[in-house]
DOSEGU-947817 format. One line per 4 residues: number of its first residue (from 0); their letters; for each residue x, y, z of N, C-alpha, C. Coordinates in steps of 0.02 Angstrom, whole numbers, plus 50000, padded with zeros to 5 digits. Layout:
N
NUM) A) X Y Z X Y Z X Y Z | ... .
END
This chain:
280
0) XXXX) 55372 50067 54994 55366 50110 54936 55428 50151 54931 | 55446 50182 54879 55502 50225 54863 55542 50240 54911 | 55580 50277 54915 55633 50318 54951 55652 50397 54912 | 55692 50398 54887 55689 50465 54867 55737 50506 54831 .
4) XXXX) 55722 50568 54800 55782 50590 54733 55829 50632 54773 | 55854 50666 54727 55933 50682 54737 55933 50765 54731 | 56018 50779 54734 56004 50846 54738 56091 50876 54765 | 56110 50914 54758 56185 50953 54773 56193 51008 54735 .
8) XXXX) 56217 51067 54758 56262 51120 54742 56215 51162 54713 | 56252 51243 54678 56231 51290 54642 56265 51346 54612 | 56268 51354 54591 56330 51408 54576 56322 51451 54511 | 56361 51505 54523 56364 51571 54454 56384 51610 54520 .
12) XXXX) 56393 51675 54490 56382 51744 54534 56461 51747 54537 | 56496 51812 54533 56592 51845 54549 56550 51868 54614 | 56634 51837 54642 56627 51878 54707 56693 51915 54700 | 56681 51976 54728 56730 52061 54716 56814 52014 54730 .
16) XXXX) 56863 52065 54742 56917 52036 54776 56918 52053 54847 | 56869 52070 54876 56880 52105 54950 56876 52037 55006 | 56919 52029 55037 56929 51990 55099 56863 51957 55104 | 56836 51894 55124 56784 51904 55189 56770 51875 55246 .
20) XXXX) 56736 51920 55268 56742 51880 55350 56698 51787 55365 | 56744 51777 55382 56717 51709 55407 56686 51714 55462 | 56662 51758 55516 56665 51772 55577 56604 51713 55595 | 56564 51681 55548 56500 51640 55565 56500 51571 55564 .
24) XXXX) 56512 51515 55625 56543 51453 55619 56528 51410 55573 | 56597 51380 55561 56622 51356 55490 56549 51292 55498 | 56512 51275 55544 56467 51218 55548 56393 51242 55486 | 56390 51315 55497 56352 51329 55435 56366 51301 55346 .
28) XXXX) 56418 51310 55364 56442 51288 55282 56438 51218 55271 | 56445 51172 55312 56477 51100 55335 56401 51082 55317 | 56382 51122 55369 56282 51085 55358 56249 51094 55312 | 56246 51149 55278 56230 51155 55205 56252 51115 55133 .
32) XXXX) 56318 51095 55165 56347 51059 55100 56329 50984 55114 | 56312 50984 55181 56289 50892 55199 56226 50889 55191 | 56174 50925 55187 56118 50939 55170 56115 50946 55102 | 56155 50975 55072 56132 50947 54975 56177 50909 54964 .
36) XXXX) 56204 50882 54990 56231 50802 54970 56179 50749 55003 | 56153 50764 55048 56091 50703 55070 56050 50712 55028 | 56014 50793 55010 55971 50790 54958 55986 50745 54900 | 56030 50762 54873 56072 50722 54806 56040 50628 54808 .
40) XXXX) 56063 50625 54866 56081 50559 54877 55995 50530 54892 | 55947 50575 54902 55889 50564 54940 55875 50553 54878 | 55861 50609 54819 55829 50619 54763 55845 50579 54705 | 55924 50544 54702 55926 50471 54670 55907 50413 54696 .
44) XXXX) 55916 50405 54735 55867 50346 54774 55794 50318 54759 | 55757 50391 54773 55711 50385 54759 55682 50389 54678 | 55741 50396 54630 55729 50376 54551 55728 50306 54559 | 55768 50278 54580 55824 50210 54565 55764 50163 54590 .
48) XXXX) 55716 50144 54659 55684 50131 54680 55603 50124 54648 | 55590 50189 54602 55529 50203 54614 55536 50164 54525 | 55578 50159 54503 55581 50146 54440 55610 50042 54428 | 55599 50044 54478 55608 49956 54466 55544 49936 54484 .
52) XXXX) 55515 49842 54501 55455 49847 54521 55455 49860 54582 | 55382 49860 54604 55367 49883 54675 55391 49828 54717 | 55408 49833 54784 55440 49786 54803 55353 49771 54831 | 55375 49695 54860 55318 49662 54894 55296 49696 54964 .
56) XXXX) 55244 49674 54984 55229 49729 55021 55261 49702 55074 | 55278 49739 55131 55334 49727 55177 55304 49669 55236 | 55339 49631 55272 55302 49576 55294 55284 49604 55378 | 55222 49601 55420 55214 49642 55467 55290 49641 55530 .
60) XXXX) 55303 49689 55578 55348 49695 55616 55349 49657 55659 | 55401 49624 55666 55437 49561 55702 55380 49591 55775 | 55363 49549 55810 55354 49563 55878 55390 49576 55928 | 55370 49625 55974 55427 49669 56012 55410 49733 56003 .
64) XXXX) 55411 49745 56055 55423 49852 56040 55463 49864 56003 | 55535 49863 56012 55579 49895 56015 55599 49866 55936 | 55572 49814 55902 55590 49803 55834 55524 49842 55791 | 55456 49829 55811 55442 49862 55784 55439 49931 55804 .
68) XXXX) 55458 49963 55855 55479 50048 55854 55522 50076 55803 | 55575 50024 55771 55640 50039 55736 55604 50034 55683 | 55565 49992 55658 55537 49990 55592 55485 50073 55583 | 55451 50070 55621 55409 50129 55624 55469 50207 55601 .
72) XXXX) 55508 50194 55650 55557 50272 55638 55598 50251 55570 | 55602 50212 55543 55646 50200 55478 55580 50213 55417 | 55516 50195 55453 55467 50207 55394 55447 50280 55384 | 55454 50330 55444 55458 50392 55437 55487 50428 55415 .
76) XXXX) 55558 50409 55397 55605 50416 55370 55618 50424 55325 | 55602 50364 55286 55589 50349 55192 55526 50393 55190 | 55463 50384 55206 55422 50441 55185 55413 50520 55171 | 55461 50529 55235 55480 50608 55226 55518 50629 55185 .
80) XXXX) 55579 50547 55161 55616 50578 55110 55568 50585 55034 | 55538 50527 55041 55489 50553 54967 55441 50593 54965 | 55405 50619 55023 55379 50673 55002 55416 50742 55007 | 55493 50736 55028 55507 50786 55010 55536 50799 54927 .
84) XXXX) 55561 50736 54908 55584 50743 54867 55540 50741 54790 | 55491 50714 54789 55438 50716 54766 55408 50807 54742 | 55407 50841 54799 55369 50906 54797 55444 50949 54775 | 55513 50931 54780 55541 50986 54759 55541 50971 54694 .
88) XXXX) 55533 50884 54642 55528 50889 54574 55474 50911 54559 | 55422 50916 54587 55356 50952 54574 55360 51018 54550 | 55413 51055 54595 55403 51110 54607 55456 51148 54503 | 55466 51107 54474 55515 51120 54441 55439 51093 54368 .
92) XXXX) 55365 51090 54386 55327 51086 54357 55296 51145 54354 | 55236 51153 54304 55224 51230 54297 55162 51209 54327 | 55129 51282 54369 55087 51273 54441 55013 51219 54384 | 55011 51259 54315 54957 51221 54312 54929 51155 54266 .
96) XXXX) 54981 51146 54267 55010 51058 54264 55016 51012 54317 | 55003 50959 54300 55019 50906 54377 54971 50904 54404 | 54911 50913 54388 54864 50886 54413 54859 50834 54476 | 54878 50789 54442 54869 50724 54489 54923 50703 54526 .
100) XXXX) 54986 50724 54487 55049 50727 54524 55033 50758 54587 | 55003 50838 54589 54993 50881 54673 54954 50828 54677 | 54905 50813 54678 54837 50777 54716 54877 50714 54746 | 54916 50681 54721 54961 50627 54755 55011 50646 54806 .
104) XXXX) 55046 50720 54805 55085 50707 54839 55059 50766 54905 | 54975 50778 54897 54949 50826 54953 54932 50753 54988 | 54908 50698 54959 54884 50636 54979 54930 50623 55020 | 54993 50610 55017 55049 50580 55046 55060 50611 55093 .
108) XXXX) 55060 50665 55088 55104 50731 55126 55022 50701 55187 | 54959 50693 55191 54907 50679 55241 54925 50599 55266 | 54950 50564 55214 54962 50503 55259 55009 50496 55319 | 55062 50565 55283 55132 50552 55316 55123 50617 55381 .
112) XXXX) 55101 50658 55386 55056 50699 55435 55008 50656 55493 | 54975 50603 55467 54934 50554 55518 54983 50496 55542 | 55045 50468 55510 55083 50441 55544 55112 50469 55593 | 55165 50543 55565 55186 50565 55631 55175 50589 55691 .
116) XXXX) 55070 50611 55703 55043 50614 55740 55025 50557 55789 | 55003 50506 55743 55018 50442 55791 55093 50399 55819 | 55137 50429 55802 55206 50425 55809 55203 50448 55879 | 55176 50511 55890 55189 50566 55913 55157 50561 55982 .
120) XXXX) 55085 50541 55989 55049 50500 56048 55088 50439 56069 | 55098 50408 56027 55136 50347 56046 55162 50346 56087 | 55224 50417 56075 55303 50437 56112 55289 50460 56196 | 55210 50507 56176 55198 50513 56249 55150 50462 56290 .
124) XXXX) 55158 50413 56262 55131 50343 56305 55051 50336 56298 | 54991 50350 56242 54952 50337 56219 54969 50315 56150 | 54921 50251 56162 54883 50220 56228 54922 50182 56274 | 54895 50143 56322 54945 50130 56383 54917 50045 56346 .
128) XXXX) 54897 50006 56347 54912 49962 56326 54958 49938 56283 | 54991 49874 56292 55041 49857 56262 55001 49836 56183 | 54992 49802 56176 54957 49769 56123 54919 49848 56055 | 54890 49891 56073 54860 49926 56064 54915 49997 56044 .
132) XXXX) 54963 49977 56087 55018 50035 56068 55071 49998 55997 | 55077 49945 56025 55105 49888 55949 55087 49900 55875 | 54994 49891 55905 54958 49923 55824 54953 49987 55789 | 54973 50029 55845 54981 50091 55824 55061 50104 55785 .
136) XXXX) 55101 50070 55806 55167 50084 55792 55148 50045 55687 | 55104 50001 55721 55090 49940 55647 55068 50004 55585 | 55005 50067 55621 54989 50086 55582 55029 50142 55547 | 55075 50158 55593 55130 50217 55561 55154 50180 55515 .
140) XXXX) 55186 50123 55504 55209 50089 55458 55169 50107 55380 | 55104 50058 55400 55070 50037 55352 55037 50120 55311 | 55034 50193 55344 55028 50253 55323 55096 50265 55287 | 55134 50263 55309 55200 50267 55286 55197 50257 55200 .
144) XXXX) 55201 50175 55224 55189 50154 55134 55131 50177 55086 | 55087 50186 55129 55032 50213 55092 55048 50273 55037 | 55101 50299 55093 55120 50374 55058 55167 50347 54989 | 55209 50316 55005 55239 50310 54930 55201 50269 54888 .
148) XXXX) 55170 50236 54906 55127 50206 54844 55081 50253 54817 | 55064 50312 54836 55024 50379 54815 55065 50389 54742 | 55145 50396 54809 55185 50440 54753 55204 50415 54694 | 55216 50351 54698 55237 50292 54654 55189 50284 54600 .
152) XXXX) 55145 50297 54640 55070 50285 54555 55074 50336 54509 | 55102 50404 54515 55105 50467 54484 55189 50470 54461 | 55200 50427 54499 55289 50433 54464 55310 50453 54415 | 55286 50416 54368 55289 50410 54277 55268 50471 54251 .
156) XXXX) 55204 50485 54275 55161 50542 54239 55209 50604 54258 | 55240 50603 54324 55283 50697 54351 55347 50658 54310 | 55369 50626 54283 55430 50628 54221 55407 50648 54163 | 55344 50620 54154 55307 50654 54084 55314 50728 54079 .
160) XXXX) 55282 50738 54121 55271 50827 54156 55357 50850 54120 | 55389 50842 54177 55456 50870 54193 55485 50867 54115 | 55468 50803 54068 55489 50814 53995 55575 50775 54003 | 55581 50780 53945 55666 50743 53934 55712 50789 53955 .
164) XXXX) 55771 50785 53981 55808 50824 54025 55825 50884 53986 | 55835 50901 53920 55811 50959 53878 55761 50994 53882 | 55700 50981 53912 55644 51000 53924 55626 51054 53958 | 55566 51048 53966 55545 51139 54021 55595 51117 54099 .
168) XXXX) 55584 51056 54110 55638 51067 54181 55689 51108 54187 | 55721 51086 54126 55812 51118 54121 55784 51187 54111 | 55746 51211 54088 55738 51266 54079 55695 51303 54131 | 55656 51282 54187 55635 51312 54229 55713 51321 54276 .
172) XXXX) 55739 51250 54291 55795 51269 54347 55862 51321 54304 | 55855 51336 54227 55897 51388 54226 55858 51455 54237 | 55820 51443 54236 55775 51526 54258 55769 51542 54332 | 55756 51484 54367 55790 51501 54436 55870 51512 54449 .
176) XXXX) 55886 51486 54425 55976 51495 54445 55991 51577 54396 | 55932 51574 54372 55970 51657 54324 55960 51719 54406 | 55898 51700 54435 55840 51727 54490 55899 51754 54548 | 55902 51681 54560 55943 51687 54634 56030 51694 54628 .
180) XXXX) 56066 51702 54578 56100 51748 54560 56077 51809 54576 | 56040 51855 54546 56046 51892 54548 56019 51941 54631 | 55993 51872 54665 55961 51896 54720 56036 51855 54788 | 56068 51843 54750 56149 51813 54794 56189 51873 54795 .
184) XXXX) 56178 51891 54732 56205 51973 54723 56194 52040 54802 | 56130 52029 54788 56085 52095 54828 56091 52071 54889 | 56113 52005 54918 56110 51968 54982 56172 52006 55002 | 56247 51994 54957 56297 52041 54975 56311 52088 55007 .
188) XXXX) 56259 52137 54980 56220 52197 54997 56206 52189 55071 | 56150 52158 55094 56106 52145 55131 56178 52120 55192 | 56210 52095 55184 56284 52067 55228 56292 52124 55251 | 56328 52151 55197 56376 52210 55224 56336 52249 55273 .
192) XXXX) 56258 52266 55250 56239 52300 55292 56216 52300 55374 | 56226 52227 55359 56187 52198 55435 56265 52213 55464 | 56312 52190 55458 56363 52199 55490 56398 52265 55519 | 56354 52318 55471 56373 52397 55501 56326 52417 55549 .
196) XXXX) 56260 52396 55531 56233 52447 55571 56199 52398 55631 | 56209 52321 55627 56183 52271 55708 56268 52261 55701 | 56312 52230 55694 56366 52214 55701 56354 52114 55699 | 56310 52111 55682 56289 52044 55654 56305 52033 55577 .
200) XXXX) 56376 51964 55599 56402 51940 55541 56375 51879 55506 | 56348 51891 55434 56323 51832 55389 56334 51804 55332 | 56413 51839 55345 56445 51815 55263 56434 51735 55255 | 56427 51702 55292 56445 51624 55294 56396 51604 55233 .
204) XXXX) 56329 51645 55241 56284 51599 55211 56283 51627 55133 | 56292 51695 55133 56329 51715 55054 56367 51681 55016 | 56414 51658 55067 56463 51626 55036 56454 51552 55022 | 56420 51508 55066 56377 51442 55025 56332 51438 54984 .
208) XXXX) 56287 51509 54973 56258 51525 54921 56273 51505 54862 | 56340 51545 54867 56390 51542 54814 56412 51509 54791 | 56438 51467 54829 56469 51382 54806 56426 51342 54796 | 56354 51352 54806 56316 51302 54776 56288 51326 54710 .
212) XXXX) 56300 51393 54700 56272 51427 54647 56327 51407 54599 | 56402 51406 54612 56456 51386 54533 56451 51332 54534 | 56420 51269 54603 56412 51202 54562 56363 51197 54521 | 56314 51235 54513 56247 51203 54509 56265 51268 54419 .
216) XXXX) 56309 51301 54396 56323 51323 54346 56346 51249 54322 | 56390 51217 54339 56425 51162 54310 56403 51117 54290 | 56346 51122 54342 56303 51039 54324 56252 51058 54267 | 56222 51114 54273 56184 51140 54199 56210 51156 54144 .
220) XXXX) 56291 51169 54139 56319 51149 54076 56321 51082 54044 | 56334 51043 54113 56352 50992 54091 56275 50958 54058 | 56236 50985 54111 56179 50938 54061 56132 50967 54004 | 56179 51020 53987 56152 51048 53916 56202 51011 53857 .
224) XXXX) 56269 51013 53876 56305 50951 53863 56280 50908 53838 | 56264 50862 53897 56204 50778 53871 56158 50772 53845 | 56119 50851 53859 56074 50856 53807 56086 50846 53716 | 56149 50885 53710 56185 50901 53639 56204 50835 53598 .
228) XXXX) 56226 50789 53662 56255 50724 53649 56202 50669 53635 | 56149 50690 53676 56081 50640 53665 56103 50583 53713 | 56139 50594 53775 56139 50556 53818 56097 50571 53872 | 56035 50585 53878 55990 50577 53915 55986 50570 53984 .
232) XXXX) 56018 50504 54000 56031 50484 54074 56082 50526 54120 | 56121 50565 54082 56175 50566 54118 56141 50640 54115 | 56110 50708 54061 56072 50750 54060 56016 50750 54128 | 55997 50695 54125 55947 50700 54177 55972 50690 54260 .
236) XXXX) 56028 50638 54265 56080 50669 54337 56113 50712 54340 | 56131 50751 54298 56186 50824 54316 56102 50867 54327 | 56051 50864 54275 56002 50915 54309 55960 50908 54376 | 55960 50837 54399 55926 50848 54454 55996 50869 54540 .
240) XXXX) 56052 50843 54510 56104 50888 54533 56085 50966 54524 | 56103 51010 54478 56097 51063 54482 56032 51097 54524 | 55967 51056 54492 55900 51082 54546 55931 51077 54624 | 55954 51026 54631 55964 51012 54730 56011 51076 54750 .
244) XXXX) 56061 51086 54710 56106 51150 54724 56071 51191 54721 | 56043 51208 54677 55994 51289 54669 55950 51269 54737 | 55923 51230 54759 55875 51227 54827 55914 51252 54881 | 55971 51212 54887 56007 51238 54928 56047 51324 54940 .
248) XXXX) 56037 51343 54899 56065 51418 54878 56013 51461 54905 | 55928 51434 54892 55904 51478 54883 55889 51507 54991 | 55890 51434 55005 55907 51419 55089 55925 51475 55132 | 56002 51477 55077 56049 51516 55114 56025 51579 55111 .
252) XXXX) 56001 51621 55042 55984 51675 55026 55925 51683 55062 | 55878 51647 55076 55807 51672 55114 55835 51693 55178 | 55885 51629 55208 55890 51649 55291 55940 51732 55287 | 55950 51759 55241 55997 51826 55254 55947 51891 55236 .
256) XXXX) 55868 51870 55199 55851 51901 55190 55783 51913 55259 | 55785 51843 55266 55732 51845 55334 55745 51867 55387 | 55817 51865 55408 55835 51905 55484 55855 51979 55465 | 55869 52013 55391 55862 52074 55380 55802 52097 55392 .
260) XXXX) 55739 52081 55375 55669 52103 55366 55653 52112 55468 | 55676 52038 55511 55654 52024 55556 55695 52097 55592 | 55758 52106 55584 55794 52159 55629 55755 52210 55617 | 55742 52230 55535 55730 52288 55513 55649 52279 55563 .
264) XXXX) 55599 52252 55571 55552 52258 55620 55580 52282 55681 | 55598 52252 55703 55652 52230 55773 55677 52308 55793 | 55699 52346 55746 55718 52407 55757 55669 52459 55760 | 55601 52449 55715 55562 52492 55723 55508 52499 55769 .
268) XXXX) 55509 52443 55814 55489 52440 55871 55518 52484 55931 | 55579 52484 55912 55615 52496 55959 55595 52578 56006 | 55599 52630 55975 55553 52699 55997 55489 52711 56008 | 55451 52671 56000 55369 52658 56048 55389 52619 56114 .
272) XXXX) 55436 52580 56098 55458 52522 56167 55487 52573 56213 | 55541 52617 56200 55566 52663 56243 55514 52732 56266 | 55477 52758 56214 55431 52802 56251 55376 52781 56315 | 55379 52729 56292 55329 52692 56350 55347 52659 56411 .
276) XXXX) 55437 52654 56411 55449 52628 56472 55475 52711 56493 | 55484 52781 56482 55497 52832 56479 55430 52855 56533 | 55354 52836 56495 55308 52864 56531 55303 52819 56598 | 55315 52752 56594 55325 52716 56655 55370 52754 56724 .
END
């Protein structure tokens, strides 16, 4: 069954002229930008795939562990990519729409949950039979597909949903990208401050914020563009581009706001912790 959609970049937001510190390894930025380029690449895939016929159903795994182990971890693989990619076009649906779209991809999301549990026994050597551990590897497979054929049956209907690339989509992911702008902004904020008063530096992730936030400006021009032009196809890849960037933005912005909140705990602990090793 399927594989999975696509996804890269984000962008809007000035940044001041003031220096900034890089002090946070350059592997943050590297991983973020290889992470919405896999998205990208996940989230066309799984158009390109889910929109031809279904392929035949796959023929059972060669005999052998070790071929069908490889089949099993490649089927976990493709499933996770479609139900991830699946629930972030979902998520660009309004909560009370999609009916059957959620009901398919809570379905999937349980098939692909009971594979990796039996994945997961497997790894620690239940069951101990050979034969019996084979079928188990058979049934991660055969859950696997289960899951995209969930997703695959609702395919059509979450494009219906989502509308022509002019549609409420383009217009939900510009209302997020208006959002997290303005919360890339206040993250700035949130930098500077961690850096004065823990001496913990996080410009890194501001700053991929950022760069995914002016791609993901570009790609929603552009596909207001295609919209204008009535080229459709090409409207509908610059927007599911721009959605994958705005995902990725919003990443960066949660993790600067989550270890602010966590310190800001972290600190107010701190004077009950010392009165009490005081009475000690």
């Amino acid at each position: 069954a399927g594989t999975t959609r696509t996804a890269v970049g984000f962008g809007a937001a000035e940044q001041d002229g003031s220096a900034v510190d890089l002090a946070l390894p350059l592997v943050v930025a590297v991983a973020a930008v290889l992470a919405a380029g896999y998205g990208y690449v996940r989230r066309t895939r799984r158009v390109r795939t889910r929109t031809t016929p279904a392929p035949a159903p796959s023929a059972p795994p060669a005999p052998g562990t070790g071929g069908t182990e490889r089949q099993a971890r490649e089927a976990l693989i493709r499933a996770d990519d479609c139900v991830r990619a699946s629930a972030e076009e979902l998520s660009y649906v309004a909560e009370a729409e999609g009916g059957p779209a959620r009901e398919a991809l809570r379905a999937a999301e349980a098939e692909l949950a009971a594979a990796f549990t039996i994945f997961g026994r497997w790894a620690e050597g239940v069951p101990e039979d050979a034969h019996a551990r084979r079928q188990a590897l058979v049934g991660v497979v055969g859950r696997c597909e289960e899951a995209g054929r969930r997703l695959d049956a609702e395919a059509a209907g979450l494009d219906r949903l989502r509308g022509p690339a002019g549609g409420p989509a383009l217009g939900v992911a510009e209302r997020r990208f208006r959002e997290l702008t303005a919360r890339a902004a206040a993250a700035q904020g949130t930098v500077a401050t961690l850096r004065e008063r823990y001496g913990v530096r996080t410009d890194r992730y501001t700053e991929v914020a950022l760069d995914r936030l002016v791609f993901a400006t570009a790609r929603l021009n552009e596909a207001r563009r295609a919209v204008d032009s009535g080229t459709d196809r090409e409207a509908a890849r610059q927007l599911r581009a721009a959605e994958a960037a705005i995902s990725q933005a919003g990443i960066q912005i949660d993790g600067v706001e989550r270890l602010a909140d966590r310190l800001a705990e972290a600190t107010a602990l701190v004077p009950a912790a010392l009165a009490a090793a005081e009475e000690d």
